[in-house]
C-alpha positions, 0 to 999 in steps of 0.5 A, spaced: 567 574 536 564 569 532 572 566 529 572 561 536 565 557 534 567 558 525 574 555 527 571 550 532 564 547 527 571 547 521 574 541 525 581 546 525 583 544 532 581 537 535 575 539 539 579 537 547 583 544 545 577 547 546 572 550 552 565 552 553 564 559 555 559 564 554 559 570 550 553 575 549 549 569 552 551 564 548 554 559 548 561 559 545 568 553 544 574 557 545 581 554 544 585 555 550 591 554 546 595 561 548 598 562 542 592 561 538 590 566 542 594 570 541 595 570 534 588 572 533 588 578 538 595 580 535 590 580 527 584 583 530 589 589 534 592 590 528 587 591 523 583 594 528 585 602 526 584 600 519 576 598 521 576 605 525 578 609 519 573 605 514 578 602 510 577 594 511 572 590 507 572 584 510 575 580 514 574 572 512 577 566 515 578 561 509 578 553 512 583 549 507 585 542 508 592 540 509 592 535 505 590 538 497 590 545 498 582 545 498 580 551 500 573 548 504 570 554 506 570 560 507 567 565 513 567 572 511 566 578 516 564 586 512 563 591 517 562 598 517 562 603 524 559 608 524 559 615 527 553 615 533 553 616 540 554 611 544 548 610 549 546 604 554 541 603 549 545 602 543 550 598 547 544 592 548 542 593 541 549 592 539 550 586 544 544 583 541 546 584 534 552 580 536 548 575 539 544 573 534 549 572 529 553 568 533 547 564 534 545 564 527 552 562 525 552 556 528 546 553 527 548 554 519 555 550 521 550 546 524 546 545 517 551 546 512 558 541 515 565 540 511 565 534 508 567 529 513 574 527 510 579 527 516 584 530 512 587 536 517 585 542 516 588 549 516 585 556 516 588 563 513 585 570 515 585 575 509 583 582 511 581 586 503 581 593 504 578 599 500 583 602 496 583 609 491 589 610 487 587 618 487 587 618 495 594 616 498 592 615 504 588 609 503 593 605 500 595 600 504 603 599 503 609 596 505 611 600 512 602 599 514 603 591 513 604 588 520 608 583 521 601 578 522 600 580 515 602 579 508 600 580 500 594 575 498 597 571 492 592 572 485 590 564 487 587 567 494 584 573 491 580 567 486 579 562 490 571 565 492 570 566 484 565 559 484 562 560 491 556 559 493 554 565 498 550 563 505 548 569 508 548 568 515 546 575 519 545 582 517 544 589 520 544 596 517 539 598 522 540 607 523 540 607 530 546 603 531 553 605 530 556 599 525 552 595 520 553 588 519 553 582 514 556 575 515 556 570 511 559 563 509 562 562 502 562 555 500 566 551 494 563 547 490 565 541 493 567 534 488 562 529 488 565 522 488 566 520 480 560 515 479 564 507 479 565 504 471 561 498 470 565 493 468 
């Protein structure tokens, strides 16, 4: 829902691969490059069981440059369903806190944009589960992790230790059937150095 507008604000893609749509009455960029596409229907399928069962964390997309490596920002997705029946007017509730936090999401890409540095940039998508080493059904092993997925390296697992958080939309409300909170993770960026006097 909201990974086409993080990945078209991110400079990831040229912005002519992308075409307005509307989702949930907002405005939205969607790359029409089919196997982009794909690619994110696969990992949204994959972990979707896992969000079912209330084994997933979070679900972060990590911009990262090209060229350095940098990790540039971070957009980081935790949510929680709940058991509730599902009714008309819970649907529209749900739609609207979807709405809101798209539109709220991109205006904090508006009002906090990556440094302008022309480097291309990357994403990676991590997906952090809740694990207990006494319930084994919880542990994620070898023969659960699709082909889209794989292990996080220790660097991967570091990289937010330093970052700012940005809250961006949250919802727990007791009505609804999920609870919500999107953020953005922002590094400190280097500042260029002062020039020496001669």
């Amino acid at each position: 829902m909201t990974l086409p507008p993080y990945r078209y604000r991110s400079d990831v893609y040229p912005s002519g691969l992308y075409d307005k749509w509307k989702k949930f009455d907002v405005p939205v960029h969607i790359c029409r490059h089919p196997r982009l596409l794909e690619y994110i229907r696969s990992v949204v399928a994959s972990c979707r069981p896992w969000i079912v069962q209330g084994r997933v964390e979070s679900l972060s997309v990590a911009v990262r440059s090209t060229k350095t490596g940098a990790l540039l920002t971070t957009c980081v997705f935790e949510l929680r369903l709940l058991a509730c029946s599902i009714t008309n007017e819970v649907k529209e509730q749900v739609d609207e806190v979807f709405r809101r936090a798209l539109v709220q999401l991109s205006a904090a890409l508006l009002t906090n944009p990556l440094p302008n540095d022309h480097d291309e940039r990357t994403f990676r998508m991590f997906l952090r589960t809740i694990e207990d080493t006494s319930i084994p059904e919880t542990l994620v092993g070898e023969q659960d992790i699709q082909q889209s997925w794989i292990l996080a390296t220790p660097a991967d697992a570091n990289d937010d230790a330093s970052a700012a958080l940005l809250p961006i939309a949250s919802t727990s409300q007791p009505a609804l059937p999920l609870q919500l909170n999107l953020y953005l993770l922002q590094p400190p960026h280097n500042t260029p150095a002062a020039t020496p006097s001669p």
